[in-house]
Every structure is written in structure tokens, then in C-alpha cells.
Biopython code that builds the backbone (N, CA, C, O; Angstrom):
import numpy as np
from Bio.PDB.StructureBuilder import StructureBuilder

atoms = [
    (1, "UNK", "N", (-20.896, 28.872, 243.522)),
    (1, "UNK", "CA", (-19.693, 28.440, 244.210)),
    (1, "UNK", "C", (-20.036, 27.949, 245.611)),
    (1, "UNK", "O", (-20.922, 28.506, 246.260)),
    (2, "UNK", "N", (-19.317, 26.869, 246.106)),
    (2, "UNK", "CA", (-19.712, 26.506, 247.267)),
    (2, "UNK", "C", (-19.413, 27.621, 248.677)),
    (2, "UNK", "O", (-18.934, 28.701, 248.329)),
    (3, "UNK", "N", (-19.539, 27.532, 249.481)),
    (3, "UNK", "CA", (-19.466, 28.568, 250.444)),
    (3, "UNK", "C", (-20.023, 30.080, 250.448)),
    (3, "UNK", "O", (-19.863, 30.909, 251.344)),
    (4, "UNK", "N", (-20.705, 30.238, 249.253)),
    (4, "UNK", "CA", (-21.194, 31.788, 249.188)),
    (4, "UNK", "C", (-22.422, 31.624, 249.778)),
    (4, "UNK", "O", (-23.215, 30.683, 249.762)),
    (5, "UNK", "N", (-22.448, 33.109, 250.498)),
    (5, "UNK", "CA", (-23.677, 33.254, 251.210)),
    (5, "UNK", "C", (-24.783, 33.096, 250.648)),
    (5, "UNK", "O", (-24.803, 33.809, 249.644)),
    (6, "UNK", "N", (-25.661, 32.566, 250.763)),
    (6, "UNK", "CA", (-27.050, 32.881, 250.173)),
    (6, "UNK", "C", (-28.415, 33.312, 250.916)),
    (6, "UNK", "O", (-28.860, 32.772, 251.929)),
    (7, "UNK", "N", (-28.968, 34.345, 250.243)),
    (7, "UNK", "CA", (-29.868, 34.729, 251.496)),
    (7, "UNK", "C", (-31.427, 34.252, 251.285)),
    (7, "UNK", "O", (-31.879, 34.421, 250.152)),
    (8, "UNK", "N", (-32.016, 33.854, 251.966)),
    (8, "UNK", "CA", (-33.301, 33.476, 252.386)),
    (8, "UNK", "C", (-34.453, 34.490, 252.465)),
    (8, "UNK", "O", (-34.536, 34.827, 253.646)),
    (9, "UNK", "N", (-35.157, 34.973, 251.901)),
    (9, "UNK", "CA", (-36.429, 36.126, 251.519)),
    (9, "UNK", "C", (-37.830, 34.684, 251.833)),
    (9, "UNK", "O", (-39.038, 34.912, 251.886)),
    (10, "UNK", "N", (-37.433, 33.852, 251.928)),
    (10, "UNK", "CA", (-38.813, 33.065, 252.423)),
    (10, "UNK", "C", (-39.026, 33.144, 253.816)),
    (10, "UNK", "O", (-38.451, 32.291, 254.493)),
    (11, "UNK", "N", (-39.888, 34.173, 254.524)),
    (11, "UNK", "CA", (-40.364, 33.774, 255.757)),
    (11, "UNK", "C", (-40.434, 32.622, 256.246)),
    (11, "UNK", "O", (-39.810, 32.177, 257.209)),
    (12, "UNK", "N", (-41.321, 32.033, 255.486)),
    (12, "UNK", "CA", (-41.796, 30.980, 256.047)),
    (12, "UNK", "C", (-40.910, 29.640, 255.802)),
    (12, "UNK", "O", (-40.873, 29.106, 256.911)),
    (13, "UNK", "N", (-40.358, 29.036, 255.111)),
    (13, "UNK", "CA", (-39.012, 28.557, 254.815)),
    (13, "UNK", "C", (-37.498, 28.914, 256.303)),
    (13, "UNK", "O", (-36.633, 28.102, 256.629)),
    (14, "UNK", "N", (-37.657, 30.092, 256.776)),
    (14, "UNK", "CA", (-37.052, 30.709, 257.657)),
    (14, "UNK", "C", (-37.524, 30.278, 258.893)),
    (14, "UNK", "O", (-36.594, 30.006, 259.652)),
    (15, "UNK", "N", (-38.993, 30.065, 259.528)),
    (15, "UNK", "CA", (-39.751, 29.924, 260.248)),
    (15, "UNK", "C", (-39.623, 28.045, 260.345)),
    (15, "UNK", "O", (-39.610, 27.731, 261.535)),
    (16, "UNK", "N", (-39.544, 26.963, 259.541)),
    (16, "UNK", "CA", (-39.394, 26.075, 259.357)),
    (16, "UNK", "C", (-37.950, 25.477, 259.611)),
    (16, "UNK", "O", (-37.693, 24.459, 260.255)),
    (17, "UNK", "N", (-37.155, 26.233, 259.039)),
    (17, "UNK", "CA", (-35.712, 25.977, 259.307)),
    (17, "UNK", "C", (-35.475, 26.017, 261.105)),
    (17, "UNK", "O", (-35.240, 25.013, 261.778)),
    (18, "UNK", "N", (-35.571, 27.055, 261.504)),
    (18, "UNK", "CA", (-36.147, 27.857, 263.006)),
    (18, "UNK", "C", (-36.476, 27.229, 263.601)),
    (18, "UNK", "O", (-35.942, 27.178, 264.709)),
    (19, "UNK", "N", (-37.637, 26.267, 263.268)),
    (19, "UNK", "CA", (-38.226, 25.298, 264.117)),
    (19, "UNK", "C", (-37.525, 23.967, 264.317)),
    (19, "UNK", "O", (-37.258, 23.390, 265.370)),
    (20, "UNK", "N", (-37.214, 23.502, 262.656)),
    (20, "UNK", "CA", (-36.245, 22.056, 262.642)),
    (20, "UNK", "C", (-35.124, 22.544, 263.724)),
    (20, "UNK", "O", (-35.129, 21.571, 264.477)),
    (21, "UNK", "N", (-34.240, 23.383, 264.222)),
    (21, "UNK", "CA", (-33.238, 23.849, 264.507)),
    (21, "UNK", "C", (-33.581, 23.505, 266.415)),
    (21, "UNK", "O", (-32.967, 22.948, 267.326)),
    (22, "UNK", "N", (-34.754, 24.133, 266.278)),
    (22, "UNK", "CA", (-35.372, 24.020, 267.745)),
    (22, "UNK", "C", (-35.757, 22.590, 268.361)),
    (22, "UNK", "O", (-35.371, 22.243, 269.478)),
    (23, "UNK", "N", (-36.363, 21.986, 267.729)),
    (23, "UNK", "CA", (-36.581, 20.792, 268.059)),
    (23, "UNK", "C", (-35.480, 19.787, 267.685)),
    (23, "UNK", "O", (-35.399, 18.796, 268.412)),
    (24, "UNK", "N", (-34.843, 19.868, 266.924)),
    (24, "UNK", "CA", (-33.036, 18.990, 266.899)),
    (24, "UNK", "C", (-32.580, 19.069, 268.770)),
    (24, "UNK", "O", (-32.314, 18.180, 269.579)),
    (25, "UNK", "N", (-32.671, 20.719, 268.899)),
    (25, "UNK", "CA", (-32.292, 20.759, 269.824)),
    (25, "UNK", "C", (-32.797, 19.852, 271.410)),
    (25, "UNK", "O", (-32.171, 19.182, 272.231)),
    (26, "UNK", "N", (-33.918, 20.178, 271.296)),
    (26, "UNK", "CA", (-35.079, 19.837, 272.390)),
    (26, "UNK", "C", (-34.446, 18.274, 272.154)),
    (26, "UNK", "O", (-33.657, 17.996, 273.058)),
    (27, "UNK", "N", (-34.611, 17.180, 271.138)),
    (27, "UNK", "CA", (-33.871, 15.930, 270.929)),
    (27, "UNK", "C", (-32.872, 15.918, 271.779)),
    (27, "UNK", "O", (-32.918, 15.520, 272.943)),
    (28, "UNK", "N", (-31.723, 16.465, 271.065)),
    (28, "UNK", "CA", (-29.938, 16.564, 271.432)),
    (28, "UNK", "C", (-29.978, 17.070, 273.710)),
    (28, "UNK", "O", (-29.220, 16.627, 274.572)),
    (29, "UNK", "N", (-31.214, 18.123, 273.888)),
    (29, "UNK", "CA", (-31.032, 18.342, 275.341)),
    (29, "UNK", "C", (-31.827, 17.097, 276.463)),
    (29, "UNK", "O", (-31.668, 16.871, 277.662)),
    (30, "UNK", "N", (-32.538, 16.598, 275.622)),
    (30, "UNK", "CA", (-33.472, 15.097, 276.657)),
    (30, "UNK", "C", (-32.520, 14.230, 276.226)),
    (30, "UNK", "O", (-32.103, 13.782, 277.294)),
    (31, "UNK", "N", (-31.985, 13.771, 275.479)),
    (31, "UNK", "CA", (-30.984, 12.581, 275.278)),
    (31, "UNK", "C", (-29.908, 13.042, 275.954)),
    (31, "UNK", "O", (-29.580, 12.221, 276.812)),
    (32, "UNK", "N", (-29.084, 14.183, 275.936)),
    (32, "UNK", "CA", (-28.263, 14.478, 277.400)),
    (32, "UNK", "C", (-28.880, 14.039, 279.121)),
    (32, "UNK", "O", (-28.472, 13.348, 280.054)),
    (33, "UNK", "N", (-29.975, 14.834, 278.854)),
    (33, "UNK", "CA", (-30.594, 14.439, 280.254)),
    (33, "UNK", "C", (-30.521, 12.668, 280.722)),
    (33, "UNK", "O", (-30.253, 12.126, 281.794)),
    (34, "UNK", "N", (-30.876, 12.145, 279.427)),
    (34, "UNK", "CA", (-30.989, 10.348, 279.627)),
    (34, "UNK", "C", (-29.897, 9.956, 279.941)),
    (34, "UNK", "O", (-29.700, 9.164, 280.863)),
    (35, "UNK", "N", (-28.773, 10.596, 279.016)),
    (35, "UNK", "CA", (-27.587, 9.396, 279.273)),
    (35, "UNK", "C", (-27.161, 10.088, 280.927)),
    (35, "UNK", "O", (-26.674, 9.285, 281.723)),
    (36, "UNK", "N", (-27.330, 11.357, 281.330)),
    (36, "UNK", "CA", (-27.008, 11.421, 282.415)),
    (36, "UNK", "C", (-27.968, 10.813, 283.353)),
    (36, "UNK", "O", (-27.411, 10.513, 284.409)),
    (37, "UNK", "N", (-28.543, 10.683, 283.338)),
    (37, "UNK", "CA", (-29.822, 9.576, 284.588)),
    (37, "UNK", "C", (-29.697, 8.261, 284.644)),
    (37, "UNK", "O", (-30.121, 7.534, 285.541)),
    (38, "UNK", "N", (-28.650, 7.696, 282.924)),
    (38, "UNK", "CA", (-28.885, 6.369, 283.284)),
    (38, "UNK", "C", (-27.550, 5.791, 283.807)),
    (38, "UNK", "O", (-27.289, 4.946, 284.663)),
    (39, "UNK", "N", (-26.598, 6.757, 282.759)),
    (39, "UNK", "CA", (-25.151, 6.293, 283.511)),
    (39, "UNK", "C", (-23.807, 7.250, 283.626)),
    (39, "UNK", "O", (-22.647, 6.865, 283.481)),
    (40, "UNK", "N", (-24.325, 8.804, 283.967)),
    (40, "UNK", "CA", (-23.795, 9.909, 284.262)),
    (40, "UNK", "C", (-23.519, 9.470, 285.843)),
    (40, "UNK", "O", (-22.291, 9.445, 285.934)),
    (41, "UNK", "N", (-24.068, 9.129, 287.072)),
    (41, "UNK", "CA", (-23.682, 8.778, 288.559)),
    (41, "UNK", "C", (-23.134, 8.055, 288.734)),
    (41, "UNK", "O", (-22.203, 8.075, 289.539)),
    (42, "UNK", "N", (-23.563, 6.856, 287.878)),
    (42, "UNK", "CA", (-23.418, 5.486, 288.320)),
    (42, "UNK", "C", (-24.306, 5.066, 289.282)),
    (42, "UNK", "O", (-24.347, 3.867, 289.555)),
    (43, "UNK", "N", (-25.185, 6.024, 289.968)),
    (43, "UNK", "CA", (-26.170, 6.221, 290.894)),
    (43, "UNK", "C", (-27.510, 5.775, 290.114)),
    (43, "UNK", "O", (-27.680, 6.095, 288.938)),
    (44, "UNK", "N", (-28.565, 4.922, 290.932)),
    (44, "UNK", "CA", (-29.680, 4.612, 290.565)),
    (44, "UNK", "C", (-30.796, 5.820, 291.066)),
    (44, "UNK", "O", (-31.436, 5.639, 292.101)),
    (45, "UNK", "N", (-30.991, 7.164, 290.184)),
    (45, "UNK", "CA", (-31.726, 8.103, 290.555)),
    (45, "UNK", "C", (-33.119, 7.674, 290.705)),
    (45, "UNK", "O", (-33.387, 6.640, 290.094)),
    (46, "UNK", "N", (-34.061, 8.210, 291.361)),
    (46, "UNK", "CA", (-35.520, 8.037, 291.394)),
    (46, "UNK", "C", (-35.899, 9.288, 291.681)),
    (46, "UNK", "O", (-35.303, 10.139, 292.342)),
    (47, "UNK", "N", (-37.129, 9.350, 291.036)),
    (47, "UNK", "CA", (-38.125, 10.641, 290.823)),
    (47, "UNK", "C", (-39.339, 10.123, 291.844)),
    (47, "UNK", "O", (-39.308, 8.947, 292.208)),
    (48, "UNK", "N", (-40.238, 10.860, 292.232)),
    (48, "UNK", "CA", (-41.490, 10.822, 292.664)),
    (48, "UNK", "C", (-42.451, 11.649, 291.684)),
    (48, "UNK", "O", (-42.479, 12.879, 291.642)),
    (49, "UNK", "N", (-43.456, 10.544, 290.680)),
    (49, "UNK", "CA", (-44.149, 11.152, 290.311)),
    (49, "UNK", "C", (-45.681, 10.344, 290.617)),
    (49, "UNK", "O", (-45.828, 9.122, 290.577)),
    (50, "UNK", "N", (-46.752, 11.345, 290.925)),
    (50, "UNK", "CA", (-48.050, 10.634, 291.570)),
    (50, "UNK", "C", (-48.046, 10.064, 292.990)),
    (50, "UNK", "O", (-49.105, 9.680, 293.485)),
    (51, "UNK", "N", (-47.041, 10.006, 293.576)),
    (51, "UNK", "CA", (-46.607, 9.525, 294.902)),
    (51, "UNK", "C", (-46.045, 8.203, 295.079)),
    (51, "UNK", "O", (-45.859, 7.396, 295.989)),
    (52, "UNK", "N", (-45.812, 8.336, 293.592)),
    (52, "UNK", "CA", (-44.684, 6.842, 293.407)),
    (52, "UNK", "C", (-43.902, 6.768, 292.959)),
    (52, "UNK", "O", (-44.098, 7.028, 291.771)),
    (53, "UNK", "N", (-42.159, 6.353, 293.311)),
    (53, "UNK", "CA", (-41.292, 6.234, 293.352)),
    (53, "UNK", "C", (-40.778, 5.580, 292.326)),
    (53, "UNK", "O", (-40.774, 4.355, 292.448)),
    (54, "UNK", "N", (-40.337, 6.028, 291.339)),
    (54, "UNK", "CA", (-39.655, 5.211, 290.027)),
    (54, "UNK", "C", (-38.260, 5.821, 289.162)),
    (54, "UNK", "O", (-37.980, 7.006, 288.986)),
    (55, "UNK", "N", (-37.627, 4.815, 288.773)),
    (55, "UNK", "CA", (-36.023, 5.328, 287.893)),
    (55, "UNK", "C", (-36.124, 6.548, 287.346)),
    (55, "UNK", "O", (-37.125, 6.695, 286.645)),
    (56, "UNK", "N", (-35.291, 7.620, 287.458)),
    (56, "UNK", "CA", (-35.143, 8.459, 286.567)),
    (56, "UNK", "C", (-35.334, 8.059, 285.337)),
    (56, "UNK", "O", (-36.313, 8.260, 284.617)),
    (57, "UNK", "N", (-34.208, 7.390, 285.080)),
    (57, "UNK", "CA", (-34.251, 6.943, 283.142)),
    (57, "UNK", "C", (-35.720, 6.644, 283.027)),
    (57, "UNK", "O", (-36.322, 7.213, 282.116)),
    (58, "UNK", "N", (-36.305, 5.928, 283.725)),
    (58, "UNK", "CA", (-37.702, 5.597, 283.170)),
    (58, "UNK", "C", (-38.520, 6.857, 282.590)),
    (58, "UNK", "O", (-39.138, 7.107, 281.555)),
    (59, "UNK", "N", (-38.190, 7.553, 283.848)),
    (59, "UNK", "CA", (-39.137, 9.013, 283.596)),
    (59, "UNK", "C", (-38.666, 10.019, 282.713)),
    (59, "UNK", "O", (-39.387, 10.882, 282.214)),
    (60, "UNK", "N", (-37.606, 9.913, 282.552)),
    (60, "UNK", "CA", (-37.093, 11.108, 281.390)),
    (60, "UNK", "C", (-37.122, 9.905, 280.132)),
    (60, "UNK", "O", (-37.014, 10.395, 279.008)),
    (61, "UNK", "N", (-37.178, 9.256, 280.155)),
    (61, "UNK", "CA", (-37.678, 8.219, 278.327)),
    (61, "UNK", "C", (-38.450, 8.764, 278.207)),
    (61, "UNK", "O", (-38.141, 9.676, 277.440)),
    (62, "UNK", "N", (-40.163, 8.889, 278.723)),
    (62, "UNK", "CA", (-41.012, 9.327, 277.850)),
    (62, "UNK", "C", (-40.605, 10.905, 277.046)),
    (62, "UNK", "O", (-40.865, 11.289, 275.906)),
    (63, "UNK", "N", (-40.116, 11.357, 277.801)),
    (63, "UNK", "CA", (-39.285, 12.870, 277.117)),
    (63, "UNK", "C", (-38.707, 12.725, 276.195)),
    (63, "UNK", "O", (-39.182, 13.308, 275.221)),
    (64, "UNK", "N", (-37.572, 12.012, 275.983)),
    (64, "UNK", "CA", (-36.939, 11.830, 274.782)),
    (64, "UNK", "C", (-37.539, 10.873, 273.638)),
    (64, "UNK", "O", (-36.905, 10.820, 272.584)),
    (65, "UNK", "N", (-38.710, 10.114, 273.765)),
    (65, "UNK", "CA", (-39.192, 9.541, 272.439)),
    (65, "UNK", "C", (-40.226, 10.431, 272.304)),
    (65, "UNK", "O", (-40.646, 10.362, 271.149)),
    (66, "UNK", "N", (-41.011, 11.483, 273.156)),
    (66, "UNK", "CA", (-41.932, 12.114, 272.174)),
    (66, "UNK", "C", (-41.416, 13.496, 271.814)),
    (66, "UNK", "O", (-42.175, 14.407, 271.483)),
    (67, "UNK", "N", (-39.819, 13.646, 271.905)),
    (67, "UNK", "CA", (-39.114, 14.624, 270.951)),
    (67, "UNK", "C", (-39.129, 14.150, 269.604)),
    (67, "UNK", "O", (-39.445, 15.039, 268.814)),
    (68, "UNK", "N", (-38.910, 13.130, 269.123)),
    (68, "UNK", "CA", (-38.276, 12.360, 267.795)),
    (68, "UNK", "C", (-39.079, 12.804, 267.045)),
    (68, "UNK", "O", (-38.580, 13.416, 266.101)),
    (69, "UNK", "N", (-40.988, 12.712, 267.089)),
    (69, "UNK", "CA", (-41.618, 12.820, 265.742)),
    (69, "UNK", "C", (-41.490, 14.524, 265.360)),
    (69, "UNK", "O", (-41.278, 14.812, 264.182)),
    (70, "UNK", "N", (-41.617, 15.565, 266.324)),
    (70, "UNK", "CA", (-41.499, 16.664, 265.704)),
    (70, "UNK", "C", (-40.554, 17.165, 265.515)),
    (70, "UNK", "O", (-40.616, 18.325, 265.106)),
    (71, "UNK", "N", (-39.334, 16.587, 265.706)),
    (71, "UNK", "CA", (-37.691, 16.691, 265.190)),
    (71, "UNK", "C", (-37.924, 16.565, 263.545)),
    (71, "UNK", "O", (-37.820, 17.401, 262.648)),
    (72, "UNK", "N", (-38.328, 14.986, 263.541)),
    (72, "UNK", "CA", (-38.107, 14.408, 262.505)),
    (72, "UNK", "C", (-39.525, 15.118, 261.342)),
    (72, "UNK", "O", (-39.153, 15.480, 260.226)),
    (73, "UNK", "N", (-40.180, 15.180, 261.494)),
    (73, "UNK", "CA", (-41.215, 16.363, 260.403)),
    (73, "UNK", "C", (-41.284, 17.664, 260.443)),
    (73, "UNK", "O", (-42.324, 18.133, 259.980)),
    (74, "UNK", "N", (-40.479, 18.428, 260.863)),
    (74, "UNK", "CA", (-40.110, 19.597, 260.979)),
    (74, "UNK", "C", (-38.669, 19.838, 260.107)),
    (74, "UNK", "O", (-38.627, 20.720, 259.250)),
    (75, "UNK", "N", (-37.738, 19.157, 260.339)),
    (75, "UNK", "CA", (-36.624, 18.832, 259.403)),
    (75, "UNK", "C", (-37.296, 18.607, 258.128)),
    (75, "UNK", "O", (-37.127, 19.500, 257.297)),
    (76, "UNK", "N", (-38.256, 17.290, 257.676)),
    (76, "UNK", "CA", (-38.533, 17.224, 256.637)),
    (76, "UNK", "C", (-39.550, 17.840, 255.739)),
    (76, "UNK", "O", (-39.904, 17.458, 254.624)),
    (77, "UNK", "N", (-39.979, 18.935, 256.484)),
    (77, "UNK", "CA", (-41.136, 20.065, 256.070)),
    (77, "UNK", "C", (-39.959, 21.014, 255.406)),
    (77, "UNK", "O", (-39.888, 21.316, 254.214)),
    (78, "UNK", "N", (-38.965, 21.452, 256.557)),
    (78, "UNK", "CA", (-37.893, 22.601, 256.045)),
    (78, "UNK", "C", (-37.028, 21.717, 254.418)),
    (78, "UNK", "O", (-36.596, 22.428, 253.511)),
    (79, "UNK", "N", (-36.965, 20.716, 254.375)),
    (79, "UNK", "CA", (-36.377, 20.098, 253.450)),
    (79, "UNK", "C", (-36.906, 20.152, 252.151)),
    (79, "UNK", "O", (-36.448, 20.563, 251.085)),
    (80, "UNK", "N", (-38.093, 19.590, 252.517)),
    (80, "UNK", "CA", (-38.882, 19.469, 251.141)),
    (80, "UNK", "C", (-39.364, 20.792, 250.702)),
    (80, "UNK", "O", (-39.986, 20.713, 249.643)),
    (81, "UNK", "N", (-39.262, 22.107, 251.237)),
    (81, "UNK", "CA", (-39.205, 23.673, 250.942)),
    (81, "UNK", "C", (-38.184, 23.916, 250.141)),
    (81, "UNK", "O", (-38.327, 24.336, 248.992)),
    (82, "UNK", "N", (-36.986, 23.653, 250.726)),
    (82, "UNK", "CA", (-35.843, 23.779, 250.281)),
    (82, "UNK", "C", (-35.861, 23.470, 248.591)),
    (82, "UNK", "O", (-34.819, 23.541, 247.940)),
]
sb = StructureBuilder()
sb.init_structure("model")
sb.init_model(0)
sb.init_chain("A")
sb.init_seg("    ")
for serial, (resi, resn, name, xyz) in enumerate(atoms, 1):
    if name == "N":
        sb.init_residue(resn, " ", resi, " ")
    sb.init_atom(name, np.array(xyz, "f"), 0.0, 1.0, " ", f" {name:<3s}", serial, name[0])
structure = sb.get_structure()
């Protein structure tokens, strides 16, 4: 029946789910961070990194594209368990 509980005895299946769950997240919290840097002020933020002065959005992008691959194979590790 749809909605009945079902319980999970796979550790590791558990541990996978756990992780997809974690890194969705880590995704869903840098893509907040972006849209607020790029058009949360309306303000053109800048960071100092190396002693040079550049866009926020610039600097929080690399954050949010190297969330995607372990979002996305971590989901499909817990999936293909499933």
C-alpha cells in the first residue's frame, strides 16, 4: 500500500541515502548563496581573494558547480541500490 512505512536494515543503502540527502543540500545552500550575491542587494559585492579584488558571484560560482557532480552520483549510487 502506498504510504506504509517501510524500514531500511541496509546500512549501507542508509549511509548513501544520508549522503545523497547531504550533498542535495550543500547544492540547494551555494545556489542560495549565488542568487543572493548576484541579485539579493542589487549591490555589486566583491571579495578579496589573493589580494585581488573580484565579484562575489564570480567567487561563489566555483562553489556551486563543483557541488553538482557529487550531488548528482551520490543520488544515483542511492538509486541504483534501491
Amino acid at each position: 500500500m502506498s504510504g506504509d512505512l517501510k524500514w531500511i536494515d541496509d546500512v549501507e543503502l542508509l549511509n548513501l541515502i544520508a549522503e545523497a540527502y547531504f550533498n542535495v543540500d550543500n547544492v540547494r545552500s551555494w545556489e542560495t548563496r549565488f542568487l543572493d550575491a548576484t541579485f539579493g542587494t542589487g549591490l555589486v559585492m566583491t571579495v578579496n581573494v589573493g589580494g585581488q579584488s573580484m565579484p562575489m558571484r564570480d567567487f561563489v560560482t566555483n562553489f556551486v558547480r563543483d557541488t553538482y557532480a557529487p550531488a548528482a552520483s551520490t543520488v544515483e549510487a542511492a538509486l541504483a541500490k534501491l
